[in-house]
PDBQT receptor file of N, H, CA, C and O in Angstrom, charges set to zero:
ATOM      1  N   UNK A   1       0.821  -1.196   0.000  1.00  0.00    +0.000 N 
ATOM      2  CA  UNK A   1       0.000   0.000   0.000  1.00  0.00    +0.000 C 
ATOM      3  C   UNK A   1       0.861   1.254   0.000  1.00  0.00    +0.000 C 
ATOM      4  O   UNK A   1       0.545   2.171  -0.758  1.00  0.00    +0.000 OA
ATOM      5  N   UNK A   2       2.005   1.376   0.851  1.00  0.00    +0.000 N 
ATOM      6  H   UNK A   2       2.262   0.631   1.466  1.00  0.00    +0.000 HD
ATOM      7  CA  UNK A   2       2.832   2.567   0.709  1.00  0.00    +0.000 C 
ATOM      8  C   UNK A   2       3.116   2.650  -0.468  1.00  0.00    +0.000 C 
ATOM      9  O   UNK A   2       2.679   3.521  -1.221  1.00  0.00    +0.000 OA
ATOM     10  N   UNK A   3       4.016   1.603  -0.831  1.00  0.00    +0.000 N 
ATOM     11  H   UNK A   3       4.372   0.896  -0.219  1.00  0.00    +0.000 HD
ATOM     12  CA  UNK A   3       4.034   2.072  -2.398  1.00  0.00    +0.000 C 
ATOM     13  C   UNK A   3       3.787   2.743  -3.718  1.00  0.00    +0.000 C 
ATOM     14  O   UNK A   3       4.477   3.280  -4.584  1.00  0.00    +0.000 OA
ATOM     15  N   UNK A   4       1.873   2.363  -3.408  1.00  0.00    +0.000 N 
ATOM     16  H   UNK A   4       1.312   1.926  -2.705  1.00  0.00    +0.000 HD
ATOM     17  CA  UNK A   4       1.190   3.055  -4.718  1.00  0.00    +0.000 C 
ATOM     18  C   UNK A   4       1.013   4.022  -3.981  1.00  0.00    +0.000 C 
ATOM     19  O   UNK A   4       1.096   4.980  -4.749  1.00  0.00    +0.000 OA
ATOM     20  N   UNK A   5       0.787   4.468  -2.806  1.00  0.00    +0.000 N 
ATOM     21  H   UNK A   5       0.719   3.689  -2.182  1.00  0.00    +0.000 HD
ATOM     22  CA  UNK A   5       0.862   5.829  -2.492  1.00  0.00    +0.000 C 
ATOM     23  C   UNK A   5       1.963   6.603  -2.791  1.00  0.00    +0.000 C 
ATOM     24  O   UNK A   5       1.504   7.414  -3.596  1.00  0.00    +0.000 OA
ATOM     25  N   UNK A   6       3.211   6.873  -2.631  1.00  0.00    +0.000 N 
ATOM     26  H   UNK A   6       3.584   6.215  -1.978  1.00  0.00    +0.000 HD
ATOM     27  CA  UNK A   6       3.998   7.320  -2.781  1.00  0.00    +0.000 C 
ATOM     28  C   UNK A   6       4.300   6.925  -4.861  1.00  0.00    +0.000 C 
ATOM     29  O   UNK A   6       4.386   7.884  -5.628  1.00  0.00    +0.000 OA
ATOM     30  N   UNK A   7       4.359   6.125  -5.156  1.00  0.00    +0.000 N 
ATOM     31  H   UNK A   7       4.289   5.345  -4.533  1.00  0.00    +0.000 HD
ATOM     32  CA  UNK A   7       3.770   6.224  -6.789  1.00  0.00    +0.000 C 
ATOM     33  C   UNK A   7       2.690   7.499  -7.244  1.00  0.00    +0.000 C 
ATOM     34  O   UNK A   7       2.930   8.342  -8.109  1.00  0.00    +0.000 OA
ATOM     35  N   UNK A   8       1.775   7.424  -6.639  1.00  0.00    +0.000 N 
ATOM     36  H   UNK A   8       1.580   6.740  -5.936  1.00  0.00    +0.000 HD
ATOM     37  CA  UNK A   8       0.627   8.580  -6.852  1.00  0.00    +0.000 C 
ATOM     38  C   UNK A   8       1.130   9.721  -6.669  1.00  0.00    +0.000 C 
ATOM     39  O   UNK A   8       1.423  10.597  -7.483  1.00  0.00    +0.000 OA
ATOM     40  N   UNK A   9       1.229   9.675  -5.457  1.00  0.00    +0.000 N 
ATOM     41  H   UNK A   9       0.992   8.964  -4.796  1.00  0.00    +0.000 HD
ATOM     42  CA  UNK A   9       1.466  11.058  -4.880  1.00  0.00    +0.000 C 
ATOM     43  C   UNK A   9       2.800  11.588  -5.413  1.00  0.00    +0.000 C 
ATOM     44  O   UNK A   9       2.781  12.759  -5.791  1.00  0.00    +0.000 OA
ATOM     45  N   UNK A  10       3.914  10.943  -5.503  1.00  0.00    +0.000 N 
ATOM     46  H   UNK A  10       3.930   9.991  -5.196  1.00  0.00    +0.000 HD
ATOM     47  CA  UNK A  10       4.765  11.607  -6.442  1.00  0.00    +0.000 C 
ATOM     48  C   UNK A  10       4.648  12.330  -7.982  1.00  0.00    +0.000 C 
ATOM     49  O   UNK A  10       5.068  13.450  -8.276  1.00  0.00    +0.000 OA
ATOM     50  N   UNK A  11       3.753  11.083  -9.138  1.00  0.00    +0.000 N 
ATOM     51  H   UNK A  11       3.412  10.174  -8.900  1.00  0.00    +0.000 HD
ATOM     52  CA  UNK A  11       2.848  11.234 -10.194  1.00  0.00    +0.000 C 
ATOM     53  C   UNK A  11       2.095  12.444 -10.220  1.00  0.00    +0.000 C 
ATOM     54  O   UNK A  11       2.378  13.444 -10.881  1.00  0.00    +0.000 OA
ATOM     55  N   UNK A  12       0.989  12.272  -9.358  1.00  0.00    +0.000 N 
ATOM     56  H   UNK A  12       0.759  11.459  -8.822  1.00  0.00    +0.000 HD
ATOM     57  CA  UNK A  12       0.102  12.853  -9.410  1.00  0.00    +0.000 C 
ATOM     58  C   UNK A  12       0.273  14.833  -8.479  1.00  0.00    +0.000 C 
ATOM     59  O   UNK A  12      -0.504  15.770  -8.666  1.00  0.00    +0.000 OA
ATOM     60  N   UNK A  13       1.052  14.830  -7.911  1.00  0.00    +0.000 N 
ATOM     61  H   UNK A  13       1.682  14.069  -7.759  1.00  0.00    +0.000 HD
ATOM     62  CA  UNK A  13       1.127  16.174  -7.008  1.00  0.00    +0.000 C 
ATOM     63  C   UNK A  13       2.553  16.420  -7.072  1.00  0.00    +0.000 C 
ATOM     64  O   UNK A  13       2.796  17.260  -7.939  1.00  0.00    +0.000 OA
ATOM     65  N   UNK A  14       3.764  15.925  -6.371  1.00  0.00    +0.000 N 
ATOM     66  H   UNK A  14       3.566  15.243  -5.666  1.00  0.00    +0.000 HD
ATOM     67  CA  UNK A  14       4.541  15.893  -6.656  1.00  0.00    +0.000 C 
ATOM     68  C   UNK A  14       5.661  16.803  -7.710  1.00  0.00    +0.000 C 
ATOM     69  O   UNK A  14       6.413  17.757  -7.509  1.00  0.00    +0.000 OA
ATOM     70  N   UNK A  15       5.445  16.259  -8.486  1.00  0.00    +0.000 N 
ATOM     71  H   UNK A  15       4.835  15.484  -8.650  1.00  0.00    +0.000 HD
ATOM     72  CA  UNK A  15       6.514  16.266  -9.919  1.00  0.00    +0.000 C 
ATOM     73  C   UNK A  15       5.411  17.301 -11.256  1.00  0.00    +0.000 C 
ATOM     74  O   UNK A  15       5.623  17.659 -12.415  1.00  0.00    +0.000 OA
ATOM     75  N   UNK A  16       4.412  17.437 -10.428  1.00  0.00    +0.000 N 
ATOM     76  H   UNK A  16       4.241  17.146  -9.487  1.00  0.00    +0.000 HD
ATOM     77  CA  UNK A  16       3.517  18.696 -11.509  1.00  0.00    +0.000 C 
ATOM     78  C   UNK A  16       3.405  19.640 -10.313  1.00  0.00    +0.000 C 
ATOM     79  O   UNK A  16       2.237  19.837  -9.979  1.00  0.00    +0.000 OA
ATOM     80  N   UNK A  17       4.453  20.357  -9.487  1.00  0.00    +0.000 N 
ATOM     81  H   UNK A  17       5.402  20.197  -9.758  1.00  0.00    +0.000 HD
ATOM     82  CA  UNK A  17       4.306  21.421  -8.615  1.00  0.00    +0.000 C 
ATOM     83  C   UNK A  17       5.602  21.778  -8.254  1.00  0.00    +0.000 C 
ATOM     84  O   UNK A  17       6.536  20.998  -8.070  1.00  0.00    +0.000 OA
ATOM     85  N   UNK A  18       5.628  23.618  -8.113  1.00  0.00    +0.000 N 
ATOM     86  H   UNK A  18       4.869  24.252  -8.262  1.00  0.00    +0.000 HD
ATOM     87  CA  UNK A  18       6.949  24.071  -8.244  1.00  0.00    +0.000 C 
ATOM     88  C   UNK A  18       7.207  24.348  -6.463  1.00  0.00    +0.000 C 
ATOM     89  O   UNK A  18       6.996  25.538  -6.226  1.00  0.00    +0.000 OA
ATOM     90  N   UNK A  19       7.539  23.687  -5.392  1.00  0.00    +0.000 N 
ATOM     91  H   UNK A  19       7.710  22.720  -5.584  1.00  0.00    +0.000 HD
ATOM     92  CA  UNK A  19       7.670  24.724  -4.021  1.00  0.00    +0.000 C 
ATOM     93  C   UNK A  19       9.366  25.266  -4.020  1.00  0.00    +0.000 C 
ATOM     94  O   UNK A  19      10.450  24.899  -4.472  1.00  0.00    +0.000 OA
ATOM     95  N   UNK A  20       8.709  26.530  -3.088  1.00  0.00    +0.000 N 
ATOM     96  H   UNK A  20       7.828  26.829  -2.721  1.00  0.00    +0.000 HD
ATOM     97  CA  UNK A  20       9.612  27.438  -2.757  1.00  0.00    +0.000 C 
ATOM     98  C   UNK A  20      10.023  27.081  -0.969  1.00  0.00    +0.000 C 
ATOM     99  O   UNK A  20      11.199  27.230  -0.636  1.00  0.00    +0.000 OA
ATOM    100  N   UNK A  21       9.392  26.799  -0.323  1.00  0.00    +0.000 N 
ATOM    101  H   UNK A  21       8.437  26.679  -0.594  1.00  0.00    +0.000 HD
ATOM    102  CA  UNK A  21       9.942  26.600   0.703  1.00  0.00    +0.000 C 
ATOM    103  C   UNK A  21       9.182  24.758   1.020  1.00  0.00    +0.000 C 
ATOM    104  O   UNK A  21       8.246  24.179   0.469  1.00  0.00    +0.000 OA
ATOM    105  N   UNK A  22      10.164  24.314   2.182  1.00  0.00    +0.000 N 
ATOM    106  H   UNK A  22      10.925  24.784   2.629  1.00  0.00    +0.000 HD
ATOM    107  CA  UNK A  22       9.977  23.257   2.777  1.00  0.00    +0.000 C 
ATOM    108  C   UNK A  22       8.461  23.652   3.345  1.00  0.00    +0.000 C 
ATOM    109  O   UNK A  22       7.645  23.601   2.424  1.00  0.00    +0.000 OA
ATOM    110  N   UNK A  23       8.179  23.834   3.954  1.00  0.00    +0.000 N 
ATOM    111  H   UNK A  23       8.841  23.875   4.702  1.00  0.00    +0.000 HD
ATOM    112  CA  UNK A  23       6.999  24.214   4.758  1.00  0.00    +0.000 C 
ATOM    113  C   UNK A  23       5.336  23.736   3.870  1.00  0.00    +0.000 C 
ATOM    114  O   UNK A  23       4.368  23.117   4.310  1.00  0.00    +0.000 OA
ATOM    115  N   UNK A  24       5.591  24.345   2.503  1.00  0.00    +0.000 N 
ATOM    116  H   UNK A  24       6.377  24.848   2.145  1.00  0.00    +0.000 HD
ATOM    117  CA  UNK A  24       4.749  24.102   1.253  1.00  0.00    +0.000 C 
ATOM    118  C   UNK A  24       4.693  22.975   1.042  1.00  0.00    +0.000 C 
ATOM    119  O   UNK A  24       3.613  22.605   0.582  1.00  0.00    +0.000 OA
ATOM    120  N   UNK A  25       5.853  21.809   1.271  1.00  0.00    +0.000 N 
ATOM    121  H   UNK A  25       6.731  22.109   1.644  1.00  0.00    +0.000 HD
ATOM    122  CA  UNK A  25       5.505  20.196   0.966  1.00  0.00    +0.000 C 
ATOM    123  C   UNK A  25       4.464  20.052   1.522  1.00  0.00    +0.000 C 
ATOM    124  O   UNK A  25       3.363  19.745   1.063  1.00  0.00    +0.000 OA
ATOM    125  N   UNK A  26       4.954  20.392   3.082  1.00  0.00    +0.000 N 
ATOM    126  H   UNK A  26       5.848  20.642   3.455  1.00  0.00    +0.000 HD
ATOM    127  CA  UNK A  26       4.124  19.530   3.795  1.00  0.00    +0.000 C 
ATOM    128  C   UNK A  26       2.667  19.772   3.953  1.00  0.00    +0.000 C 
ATOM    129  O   UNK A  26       1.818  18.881   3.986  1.00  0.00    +0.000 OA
ATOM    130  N   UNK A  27       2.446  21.033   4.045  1.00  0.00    +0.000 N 
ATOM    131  H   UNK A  27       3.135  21.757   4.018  1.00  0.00    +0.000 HD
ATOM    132  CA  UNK A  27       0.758  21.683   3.796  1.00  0.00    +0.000 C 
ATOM    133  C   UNK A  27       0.287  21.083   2.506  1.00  0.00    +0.000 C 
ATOM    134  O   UNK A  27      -0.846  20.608   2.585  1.00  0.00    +0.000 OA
ATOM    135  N   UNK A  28       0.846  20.989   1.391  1.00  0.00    +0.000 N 
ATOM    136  H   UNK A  28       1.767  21.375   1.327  1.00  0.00    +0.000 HD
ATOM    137  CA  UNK A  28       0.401  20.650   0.188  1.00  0.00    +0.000 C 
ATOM    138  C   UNK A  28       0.291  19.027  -0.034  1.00  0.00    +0.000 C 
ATOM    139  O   UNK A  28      -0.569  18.344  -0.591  1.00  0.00    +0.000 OA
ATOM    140  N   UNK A  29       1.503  18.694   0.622  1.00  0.00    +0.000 N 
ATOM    141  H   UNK A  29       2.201  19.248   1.074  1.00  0.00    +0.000 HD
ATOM    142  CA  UNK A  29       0.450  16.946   0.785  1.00  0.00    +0.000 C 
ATOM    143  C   UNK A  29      -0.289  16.434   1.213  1.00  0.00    +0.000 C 
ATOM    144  O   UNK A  29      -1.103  15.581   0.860  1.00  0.00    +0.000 OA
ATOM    145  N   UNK A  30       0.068  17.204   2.497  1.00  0.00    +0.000 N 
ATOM    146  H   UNK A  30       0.730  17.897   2.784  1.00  0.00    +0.000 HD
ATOM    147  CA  UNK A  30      -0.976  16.664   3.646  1.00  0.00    +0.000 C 
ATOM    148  C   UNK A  30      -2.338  16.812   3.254  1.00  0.00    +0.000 C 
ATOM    149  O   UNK A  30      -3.145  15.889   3.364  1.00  0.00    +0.000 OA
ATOM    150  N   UNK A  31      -2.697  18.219   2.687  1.00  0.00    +0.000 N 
ATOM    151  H   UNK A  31      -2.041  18.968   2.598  1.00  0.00    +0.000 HD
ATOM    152  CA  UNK A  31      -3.855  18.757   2.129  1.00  0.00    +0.000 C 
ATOM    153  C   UNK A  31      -4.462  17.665   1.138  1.00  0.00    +0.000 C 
ATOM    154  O   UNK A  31      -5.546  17.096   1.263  1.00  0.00    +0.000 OA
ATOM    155  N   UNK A  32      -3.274  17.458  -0.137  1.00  0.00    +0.000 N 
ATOM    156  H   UNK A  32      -2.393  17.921  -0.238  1.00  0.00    +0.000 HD
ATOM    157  CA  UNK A  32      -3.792  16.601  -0.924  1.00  0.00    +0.000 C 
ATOM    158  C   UNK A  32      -4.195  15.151  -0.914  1.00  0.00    +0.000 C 
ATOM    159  O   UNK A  32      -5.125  14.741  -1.608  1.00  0.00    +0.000 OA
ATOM    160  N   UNK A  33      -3.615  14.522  -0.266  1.00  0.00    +0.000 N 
ATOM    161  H   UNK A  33      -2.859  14.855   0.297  1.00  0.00    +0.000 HD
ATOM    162  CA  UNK A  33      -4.112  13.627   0.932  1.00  0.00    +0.000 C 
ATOM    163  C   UNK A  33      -5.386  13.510   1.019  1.00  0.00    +0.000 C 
ATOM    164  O   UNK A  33      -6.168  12.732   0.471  1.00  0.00    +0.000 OA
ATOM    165  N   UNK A  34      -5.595  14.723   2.082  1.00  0.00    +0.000 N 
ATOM    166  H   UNK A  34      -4.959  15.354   2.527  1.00  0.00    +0.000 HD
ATOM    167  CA  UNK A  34      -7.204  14.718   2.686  1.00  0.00    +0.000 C 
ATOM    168  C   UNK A  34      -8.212  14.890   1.799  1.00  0.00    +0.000 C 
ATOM    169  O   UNK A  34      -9.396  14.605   1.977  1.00  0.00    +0.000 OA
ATOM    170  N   UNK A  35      -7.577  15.492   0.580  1.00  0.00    +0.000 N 
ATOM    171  H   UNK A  35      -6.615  15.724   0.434  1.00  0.00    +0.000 HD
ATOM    172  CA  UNK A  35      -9.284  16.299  -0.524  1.00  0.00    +0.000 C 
ATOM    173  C   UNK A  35      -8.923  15.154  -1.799  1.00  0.00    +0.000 C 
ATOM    174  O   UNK A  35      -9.715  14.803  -2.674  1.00  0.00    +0.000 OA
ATOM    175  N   UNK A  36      -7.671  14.747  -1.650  1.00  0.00    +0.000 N 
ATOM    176  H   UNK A  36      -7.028  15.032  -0.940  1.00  0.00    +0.000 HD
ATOM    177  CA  UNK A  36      -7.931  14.175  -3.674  1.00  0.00    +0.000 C 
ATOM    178  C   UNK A  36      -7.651  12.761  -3.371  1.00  0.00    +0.000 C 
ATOM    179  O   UNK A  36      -8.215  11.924  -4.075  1.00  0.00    +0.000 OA
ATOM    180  N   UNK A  37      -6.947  12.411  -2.529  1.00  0.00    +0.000 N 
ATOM    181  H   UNK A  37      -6.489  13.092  -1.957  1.00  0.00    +0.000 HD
ATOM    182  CA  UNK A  37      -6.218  11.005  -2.696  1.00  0.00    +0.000 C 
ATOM    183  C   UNK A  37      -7.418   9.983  -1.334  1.00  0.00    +0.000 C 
ATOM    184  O   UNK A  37      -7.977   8.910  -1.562  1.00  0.00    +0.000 OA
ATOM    185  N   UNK A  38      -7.462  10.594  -0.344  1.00  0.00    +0.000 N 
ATOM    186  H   UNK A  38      -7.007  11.465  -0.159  1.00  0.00    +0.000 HD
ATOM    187  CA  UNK A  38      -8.633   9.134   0.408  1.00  0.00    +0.000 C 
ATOM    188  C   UNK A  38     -10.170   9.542  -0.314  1.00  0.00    +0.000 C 
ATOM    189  O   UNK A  38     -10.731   8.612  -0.893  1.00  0.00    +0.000 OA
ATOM    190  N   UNK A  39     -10.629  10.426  -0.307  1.00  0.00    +0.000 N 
ATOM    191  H   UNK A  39     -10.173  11.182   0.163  1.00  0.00    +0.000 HD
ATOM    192  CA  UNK A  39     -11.946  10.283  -1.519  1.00  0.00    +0.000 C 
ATOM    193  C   UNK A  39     -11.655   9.449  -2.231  1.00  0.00    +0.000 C 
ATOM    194  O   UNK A  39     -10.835   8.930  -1.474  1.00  0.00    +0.000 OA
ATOM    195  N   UNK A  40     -11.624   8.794  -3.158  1.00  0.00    +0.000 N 
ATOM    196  H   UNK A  40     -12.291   9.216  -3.773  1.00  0.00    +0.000 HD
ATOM    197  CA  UNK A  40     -11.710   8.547  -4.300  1.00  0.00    +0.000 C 
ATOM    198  C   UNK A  40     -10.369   7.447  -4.310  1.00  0.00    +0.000 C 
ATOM    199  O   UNK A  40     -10.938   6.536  -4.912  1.00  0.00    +0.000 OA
ATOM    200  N   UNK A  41      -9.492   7.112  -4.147  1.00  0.00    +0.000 N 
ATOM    201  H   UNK A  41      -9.030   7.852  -3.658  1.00  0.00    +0.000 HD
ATOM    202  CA  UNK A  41      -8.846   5.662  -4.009  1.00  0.00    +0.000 C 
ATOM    203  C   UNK A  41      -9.342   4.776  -3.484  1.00  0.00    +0.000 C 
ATOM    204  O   UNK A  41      -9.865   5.079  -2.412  1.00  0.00    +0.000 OA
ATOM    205  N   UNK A  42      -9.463   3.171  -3.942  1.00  0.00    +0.000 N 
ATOM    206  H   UNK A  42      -9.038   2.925  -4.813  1.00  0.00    +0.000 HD
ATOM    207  CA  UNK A  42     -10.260   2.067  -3.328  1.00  0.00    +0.000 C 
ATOM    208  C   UNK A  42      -8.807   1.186  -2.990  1.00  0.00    +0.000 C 
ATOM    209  O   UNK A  42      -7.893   0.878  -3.754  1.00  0.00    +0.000 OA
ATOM    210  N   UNK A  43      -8.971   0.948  -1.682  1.00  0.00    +0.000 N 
ATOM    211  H   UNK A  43      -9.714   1.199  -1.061  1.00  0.00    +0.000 HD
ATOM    212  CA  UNK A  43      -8.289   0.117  -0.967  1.00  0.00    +0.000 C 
ATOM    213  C   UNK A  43      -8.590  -1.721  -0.921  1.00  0.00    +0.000 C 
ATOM    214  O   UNK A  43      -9.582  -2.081  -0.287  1.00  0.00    +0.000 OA
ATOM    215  N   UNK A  44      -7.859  -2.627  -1.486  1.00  0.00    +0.000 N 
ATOM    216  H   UNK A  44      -7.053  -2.335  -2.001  1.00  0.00    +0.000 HD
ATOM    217  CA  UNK A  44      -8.819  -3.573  -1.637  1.00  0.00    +0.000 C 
ATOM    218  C   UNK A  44      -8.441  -4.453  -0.362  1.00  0.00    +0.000 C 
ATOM    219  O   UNK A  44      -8.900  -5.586  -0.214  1.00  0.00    +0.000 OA
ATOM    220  N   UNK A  45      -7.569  -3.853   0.550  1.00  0.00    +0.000 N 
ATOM    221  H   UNK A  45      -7.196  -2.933   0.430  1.00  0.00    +0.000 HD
ATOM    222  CA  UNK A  45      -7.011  -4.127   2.087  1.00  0.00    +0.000 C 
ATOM    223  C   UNK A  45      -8.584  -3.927   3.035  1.00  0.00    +0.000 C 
ATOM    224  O   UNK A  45      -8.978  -4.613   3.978  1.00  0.00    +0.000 OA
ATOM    225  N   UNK A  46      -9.225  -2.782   2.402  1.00  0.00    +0.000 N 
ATOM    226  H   UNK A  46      -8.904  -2.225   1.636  1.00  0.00    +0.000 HD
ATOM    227  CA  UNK A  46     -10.708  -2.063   3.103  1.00  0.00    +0.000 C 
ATOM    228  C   UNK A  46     -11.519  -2.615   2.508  1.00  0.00    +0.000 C 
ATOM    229  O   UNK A  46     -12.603  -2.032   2.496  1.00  0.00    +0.000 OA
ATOM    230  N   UNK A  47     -11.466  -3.573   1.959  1.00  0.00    +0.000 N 
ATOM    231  H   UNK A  47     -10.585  -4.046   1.968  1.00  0.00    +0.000 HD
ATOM    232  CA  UNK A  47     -13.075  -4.115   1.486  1.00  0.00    +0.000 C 
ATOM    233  C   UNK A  47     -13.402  -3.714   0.331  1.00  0.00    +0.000 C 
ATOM    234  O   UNK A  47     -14.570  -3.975   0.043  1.00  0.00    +0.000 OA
ATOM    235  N   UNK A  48     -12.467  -2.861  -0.899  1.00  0.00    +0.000 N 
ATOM    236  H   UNK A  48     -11.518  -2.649  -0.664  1.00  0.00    +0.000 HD
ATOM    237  CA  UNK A  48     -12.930  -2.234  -1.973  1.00  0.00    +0.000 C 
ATOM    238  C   UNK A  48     -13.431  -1.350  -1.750  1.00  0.00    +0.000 C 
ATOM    239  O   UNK A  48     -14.366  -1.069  -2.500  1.00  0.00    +0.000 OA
ATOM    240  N   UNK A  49     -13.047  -0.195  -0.360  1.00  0.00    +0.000 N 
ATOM    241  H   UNK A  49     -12.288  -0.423   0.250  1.00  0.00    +0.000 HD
ATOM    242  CA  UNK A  49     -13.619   0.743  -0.303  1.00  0.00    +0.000 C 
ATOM    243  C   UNK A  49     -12.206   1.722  -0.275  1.00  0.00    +0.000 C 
ATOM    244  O   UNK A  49     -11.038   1.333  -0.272  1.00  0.00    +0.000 OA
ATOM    245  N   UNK A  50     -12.827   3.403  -0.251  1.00  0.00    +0.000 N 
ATOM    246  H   UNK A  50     -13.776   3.719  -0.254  1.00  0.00    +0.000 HD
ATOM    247  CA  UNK A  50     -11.765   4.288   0.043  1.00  0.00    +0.000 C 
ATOM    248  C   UNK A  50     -11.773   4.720   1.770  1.00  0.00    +0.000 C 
ATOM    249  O   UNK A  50     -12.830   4.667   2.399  1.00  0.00    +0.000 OA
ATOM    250  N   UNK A  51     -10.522   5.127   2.401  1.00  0.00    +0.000 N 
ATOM    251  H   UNK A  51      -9.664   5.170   1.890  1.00  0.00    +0.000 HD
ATOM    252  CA  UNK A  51     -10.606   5.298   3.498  1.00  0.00    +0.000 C 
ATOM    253  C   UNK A  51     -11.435   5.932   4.067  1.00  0.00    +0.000 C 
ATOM    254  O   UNK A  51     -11.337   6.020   5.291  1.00  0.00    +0.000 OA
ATOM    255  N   UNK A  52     -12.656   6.662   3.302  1.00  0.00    +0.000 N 
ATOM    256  H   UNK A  52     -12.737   6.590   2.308  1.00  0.00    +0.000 HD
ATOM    257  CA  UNK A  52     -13.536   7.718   4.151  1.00  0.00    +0.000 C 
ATOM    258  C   UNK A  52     -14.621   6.950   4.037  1.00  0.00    +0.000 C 
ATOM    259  O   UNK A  52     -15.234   6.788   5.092  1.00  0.00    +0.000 OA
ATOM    260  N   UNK A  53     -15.241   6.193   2.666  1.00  0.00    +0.000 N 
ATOM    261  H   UNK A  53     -14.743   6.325   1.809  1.00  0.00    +0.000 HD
ATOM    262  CA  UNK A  53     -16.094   4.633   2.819  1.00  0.00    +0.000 C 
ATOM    263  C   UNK A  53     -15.903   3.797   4.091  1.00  0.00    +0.000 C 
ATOM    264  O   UNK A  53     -16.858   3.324   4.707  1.00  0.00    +0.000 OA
ATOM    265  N   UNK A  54     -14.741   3.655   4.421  1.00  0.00    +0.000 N 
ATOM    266  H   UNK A  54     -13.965   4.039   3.921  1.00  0.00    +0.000 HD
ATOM    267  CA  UNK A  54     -14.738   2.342   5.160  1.00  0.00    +0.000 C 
ATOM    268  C   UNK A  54     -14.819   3.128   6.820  1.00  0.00    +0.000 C 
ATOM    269  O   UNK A  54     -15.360   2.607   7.795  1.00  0.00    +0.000 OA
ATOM    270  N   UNK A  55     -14.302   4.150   6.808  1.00  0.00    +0.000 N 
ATOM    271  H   UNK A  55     -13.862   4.573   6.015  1.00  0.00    +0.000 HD
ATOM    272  CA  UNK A  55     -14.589   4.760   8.075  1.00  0.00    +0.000 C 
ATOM    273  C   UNK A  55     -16.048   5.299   8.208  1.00  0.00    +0.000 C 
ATOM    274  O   UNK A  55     -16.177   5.757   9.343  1.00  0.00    +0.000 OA
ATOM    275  N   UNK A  56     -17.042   5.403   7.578  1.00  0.00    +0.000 N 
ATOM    276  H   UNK A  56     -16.938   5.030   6.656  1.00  0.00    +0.000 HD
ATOM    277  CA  UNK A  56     -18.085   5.757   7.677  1.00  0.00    +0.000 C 
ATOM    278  C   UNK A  56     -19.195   4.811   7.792  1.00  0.00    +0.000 C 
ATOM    279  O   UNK A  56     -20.276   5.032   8.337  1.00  0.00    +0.000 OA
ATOM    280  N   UNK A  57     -18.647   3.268   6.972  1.00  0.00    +0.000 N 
ATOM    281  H   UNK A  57     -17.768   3.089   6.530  1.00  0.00    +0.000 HD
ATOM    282  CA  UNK A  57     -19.227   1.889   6.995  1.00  0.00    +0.000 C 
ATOM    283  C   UNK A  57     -19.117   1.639   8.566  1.00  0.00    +0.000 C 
ATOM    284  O   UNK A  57     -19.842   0.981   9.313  1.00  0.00    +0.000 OA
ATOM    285  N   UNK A  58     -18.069   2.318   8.793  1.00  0.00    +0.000 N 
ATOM    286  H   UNK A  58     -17.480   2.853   8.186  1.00  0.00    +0.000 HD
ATOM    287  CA  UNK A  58     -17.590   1.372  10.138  1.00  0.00    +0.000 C 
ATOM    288  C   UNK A  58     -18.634   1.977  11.112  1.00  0.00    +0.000 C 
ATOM    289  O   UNK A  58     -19.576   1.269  11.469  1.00  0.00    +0.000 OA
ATOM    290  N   UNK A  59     -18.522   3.192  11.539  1.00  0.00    +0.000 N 
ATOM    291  H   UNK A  59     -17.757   3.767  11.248  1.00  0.00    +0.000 HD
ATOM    292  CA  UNK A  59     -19.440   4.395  12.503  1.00  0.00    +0.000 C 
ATOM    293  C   UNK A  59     -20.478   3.802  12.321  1.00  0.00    +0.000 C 
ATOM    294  O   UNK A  59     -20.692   2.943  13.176  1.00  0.00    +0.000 OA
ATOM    295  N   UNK A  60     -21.580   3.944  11.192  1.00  0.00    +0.000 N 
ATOM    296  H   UNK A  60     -21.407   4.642  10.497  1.00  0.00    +0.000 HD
ATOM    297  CA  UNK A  60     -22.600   3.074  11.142  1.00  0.00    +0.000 C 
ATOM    298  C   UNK A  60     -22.858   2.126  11.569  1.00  0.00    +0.000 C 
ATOM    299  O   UNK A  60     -23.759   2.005  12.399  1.00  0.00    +0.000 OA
ATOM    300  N   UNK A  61     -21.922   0.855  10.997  1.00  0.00    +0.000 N 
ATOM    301  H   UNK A  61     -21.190   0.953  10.323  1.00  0.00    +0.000 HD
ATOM    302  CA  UNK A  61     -22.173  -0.272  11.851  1.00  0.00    +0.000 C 
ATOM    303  C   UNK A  61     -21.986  -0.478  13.163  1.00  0.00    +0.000 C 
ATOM    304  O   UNK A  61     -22.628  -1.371  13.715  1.00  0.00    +0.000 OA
ATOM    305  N   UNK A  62     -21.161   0.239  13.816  1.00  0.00    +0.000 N 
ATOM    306  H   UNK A  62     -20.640   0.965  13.367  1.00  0.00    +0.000 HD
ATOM    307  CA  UNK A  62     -20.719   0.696  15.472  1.00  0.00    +0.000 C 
ATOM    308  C   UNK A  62     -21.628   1.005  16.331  1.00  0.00    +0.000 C 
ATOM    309  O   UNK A  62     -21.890   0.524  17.434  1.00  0.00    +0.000 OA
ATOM    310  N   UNK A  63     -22.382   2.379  15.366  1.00  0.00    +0.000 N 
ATOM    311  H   UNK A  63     -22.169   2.770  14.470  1.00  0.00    +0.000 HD
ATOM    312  CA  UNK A  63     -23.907   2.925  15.387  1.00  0.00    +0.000 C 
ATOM    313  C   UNK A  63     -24.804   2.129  15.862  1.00  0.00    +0.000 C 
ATOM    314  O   UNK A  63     -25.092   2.194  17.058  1.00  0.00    +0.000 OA
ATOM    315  N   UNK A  64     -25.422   1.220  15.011  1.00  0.00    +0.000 N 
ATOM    316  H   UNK A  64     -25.188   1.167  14.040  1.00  0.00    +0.000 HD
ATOM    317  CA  UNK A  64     -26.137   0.057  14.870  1.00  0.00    +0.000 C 
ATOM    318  C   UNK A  64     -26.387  -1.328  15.773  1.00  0.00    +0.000 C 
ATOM    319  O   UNK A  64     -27.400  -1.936  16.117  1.00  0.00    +0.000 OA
ATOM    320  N   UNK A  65     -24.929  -1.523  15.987  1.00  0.00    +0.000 N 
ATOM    321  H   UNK A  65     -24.105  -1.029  15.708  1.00  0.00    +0.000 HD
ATOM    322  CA  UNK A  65     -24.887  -2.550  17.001  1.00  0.00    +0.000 C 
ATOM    323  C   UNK A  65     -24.833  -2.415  18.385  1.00  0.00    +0.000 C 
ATOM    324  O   UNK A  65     -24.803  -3.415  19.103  1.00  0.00    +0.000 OA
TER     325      UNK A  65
């Protein structure tokens, strides 16, 4: 799983962005992270879900029982 993350996230954010200071990595991954990369990636470790699916499956069912 690290792997294709760090595949992506290098790909995808990474290597199409110019920073000027250290400080900018880290706001800018972290950020991208939270809005582009757990939306929308399916984990097939999670059930074929993305991390905000499977944390929300979970609450529910937590909910529930």
């Amino acid at each position: 799983m690290a792997e294709s993350l760090w595949a992506t996230l290098t790909t995808e954010y990474y290597y199409r962005r110019t920073f000027t200071i250290g400080d900018q990595v880290y706001t800018g991954v972290a950020t991208w992270i939270e809005d582009s990369y757990n939306p929308r990636r399916i984990h097939t470790s999670l059930g074929a879900k993305s991390p905000i699916e499977y944390e929300l499956h979970q609450a529910a069912w937590t909910t529930a029982a």
